[in-house]
N, C-alpha and C positions, 0 to 999 in steps of 0.2 A: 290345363296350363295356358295363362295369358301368354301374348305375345309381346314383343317389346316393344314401344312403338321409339320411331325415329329421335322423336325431341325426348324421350326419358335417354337416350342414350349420350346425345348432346348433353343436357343437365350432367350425365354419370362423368362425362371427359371432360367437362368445364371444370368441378370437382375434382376431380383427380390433378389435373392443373393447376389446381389453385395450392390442391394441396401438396405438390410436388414443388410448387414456389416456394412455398413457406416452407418449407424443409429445405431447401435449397439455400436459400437466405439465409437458416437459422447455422447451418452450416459453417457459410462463407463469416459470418459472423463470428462464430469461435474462433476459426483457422486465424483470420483478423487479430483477434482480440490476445489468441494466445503469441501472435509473433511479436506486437506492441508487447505484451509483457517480458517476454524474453530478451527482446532488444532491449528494454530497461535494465534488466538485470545483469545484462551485459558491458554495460557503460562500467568504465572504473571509476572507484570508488577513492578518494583524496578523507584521510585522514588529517584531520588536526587539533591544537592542545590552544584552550584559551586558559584565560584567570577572568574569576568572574566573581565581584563582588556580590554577596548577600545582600540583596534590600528588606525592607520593615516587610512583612506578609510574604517573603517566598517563601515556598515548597520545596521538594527534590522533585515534587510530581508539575509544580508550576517552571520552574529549570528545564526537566525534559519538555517540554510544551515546547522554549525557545529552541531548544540543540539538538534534538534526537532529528538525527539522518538516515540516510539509505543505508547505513549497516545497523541497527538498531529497530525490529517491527513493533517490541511492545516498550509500555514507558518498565518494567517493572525491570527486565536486564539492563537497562540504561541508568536506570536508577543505581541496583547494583553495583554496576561498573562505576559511577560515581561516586559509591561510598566506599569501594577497594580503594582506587584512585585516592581518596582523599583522609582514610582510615579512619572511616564512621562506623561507628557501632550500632547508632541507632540513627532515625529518619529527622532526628534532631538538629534544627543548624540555625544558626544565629547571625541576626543582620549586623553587618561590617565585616564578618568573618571573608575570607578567599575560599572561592573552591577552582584545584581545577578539572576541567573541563572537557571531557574526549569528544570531539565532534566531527561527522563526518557529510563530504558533499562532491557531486558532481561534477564542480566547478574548479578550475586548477587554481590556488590564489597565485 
């Protein structure tokens, strides 16, 4: 059996170092990451109703583009709630027509 010499042991604790950095860091990084999101999700949330004219080429899917807010994660419930709201049967809507509007923001108007 070799013996260990001095500088293999130095290399083995610089390593170890390095690697107990990087896990430390990777750490502090979620703890981080996870309280910015919470605190966001914490914020209240300000409901409001527009009317909103149809123009030539929009969508329900180019609409939620402008209005989907913090209570709203995909376009497809926003969408939804759009055509309750508005008592669409189909994803069909025609320019000049009204739709309104549920939109929501962090912002108190």
């Amino acid at each position: 059996m070799r013996a260990v010499t001095k500088a293999e042991l130095i290399v083995k604790r610089r390593k170890m170092m390095l690697f107990a950095g990087i896990l430390a860091a990777l750490i502090i990084g979620m703890i981080s990451f996870s309280i910015n999101a919470s605190a966001e999700d914490s914020r209240e949330v300000y409901t409001y109703y527009t009317s909103y004219e149809v123009q030539a080429g929009d969508t329900l899917w180019t609409i939620a583009d402008q209005f989907m807010g913090p209570d709203f994660t995909n376009k497809t419930d926003f969408i939804a709630n759009v055509k309750k709201m508005n008592h669409l049967s189909s994803d069909s809507i025609t320019a000049g027509n009204y739709l309104i509007i549920e939109y929501s923001s962090y912002d108190k108007l």
